[in-house]
N, C-alpha and C positions, 0 to 999 in steps of 0.2 A: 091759790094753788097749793098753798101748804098745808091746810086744812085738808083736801081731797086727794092729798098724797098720803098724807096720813090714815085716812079709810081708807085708802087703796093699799095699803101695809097691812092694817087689819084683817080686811076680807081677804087677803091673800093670807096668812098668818090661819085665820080661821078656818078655811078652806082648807092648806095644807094639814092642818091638826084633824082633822075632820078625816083625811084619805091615810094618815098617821093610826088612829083610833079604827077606822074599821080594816087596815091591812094589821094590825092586831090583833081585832077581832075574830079578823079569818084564819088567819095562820092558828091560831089557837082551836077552834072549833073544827081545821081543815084536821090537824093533829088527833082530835079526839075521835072524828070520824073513823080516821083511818087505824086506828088502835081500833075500836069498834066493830071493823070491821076483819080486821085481822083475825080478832076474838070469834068472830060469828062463824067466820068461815075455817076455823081450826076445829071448831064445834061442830060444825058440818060434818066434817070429812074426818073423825073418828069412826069404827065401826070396829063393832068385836066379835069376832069368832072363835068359839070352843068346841077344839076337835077331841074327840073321846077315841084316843092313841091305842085302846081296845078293840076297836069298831074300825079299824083302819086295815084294811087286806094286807100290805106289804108295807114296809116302811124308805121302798123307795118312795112309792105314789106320796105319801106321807111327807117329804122332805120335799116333793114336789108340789105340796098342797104349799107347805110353808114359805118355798122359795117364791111362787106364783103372792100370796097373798102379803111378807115385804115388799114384793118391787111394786105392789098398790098400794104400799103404806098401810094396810089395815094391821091393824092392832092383834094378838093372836094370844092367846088363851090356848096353852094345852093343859087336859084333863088326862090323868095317870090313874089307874089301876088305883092309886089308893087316895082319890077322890079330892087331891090336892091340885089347885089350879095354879099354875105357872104360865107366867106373863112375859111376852118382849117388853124391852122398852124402847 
């Protein structure tokens, strides 16, 4: 009985190491996904628009245009008269 206590310490031992090793595995690889994806879909969801503040009727619509396209998070680009592009951030 001593002897098959002893394999039974083992395979227990070994088995635990074994659910040790791959909830390592995963926790590590779960991490990288989701970084990953964070990345992909930040990437996604940039877009940029450049309004030519020239070409704009009234600069209410204009303030309107900008207030509309923050609250979608899109990125905004205005173009002035002297051809110089200014960025939100």
């Amino acid at each position: 009985m001593g002897a098959a206590s002893k394999v039974g310490d083992w395979a227990f031992k070994a088995f635990t190491l074994g659910l040790g090793v791959a909830t390592i595995y995963l926790t590590a690889t779960f991490s990288v996904n989701v970084y990953r994806g964070l990345s992909w879909h930040k990437a996604q969801s940039v877009a940029i628009c450049v309004l030519n503040v020239s070409k704009v009727a009234s600069l209410n619509r204009l303030n309107m245009i900008v207030q509309l396209l923050v609250k979608m998070r899109i990125k905004i680009g205005v173009q002035h008269a002297s051809n110089s592009l200014v960025e939100n951030k």
